[in-house]
C-alpha positions as CSV (number, residue, x, y, z in Angstrom):
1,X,0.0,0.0,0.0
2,X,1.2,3.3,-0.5
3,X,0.5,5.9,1.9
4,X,-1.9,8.8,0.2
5,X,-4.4,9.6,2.3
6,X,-6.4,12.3,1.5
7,X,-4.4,13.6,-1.3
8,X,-6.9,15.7,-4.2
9,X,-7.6,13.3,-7.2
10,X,-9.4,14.3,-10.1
11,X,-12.3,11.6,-11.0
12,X,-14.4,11.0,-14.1
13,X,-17.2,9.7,-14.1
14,X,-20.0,7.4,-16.2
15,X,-24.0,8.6,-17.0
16,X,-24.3,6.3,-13.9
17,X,-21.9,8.0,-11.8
18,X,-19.6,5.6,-11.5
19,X,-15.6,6.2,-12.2
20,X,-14.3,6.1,-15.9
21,X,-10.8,8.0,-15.8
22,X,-8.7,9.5,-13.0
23,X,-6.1,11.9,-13.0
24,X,-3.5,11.5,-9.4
25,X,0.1,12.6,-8.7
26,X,0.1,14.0,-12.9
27,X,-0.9,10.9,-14.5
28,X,-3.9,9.7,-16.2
29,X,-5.5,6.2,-15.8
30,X,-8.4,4.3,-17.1
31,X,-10.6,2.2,-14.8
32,X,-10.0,-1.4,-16.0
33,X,-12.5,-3.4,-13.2
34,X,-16.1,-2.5,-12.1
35,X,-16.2,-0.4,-9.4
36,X,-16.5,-1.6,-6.0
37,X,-18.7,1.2,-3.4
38,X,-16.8,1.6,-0.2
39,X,-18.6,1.0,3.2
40,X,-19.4,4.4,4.4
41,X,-19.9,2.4,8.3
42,X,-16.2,3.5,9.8
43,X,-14.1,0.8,11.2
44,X,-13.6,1.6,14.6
45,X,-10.7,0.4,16.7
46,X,-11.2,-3.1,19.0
47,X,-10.8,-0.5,22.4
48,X,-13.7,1.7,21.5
49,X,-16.5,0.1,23.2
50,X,-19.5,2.1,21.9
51,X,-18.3,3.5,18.5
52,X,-20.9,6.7,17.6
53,X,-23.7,5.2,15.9
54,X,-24.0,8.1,13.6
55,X,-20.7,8.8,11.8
56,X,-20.6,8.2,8.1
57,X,-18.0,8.5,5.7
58,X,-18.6,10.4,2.4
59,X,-19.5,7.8,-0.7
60,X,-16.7,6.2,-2.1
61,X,-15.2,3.9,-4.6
62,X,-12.5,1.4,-5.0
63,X,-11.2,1.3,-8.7
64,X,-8.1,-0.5,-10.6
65,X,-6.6,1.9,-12.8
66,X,-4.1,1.8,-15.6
67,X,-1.9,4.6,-16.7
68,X,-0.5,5.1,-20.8
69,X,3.0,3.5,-19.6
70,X,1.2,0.3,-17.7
71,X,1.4,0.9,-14.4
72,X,-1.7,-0.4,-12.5
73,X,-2.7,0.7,-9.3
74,X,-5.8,0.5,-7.0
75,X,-7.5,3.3,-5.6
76,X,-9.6,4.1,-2.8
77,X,-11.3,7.3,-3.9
78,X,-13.6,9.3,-1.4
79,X,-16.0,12.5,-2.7
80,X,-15.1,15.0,-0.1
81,X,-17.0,18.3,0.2
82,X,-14.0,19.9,-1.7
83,X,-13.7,17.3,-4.5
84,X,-12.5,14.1,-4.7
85,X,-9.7,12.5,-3.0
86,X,-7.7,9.4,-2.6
87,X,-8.1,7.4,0.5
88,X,-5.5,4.8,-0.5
89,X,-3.2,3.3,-2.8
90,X,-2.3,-0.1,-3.4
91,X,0.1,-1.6,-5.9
């Protein structure tokens, strides 16, 4: 995983709103999978014994992409109030 939380992504999306093209860190990839919808339920840690029953997490999606050289990476994007951003990375 590479460590990119929160960093601003731009995302394109599909007539049903789901992610076509993104744009992170200056290069352009092509979603190559069908998106997956992130749980917008947080994970609470195993020591909080009565987690807030009303937090939510903005909608999200988890994409593959690949760039013009190759490179394929998975995203965790999340649509903020300011844009979109990445949540995570993975190789």
């Amino acid at each position: 995983m590479l460590k990119t939380h929160g960093e601003p992504v731009t995302v394109w999306l599909d007539g049903a709103d789901l992610p076509t093209r993104l744009v992170h860190g200056g290069m352009r990839y092509r979603v190559i999978d069908q998106p997956t919808s992130l749980p917008q339920h947080p994970e609470w840690p195993s020591g909080i014994s009565h987690p807030p029953a009303d937090v939510l997490l903005p909608p999200g999606w988890r994409v593959t992409g690949r760039a013009d050289d190759g490179t394929v990476l998975v995203f965790d994007l999340r649509h903020a109030p300011n844009g979109w951003t990445v949540e995570a990375t993975y190789f």
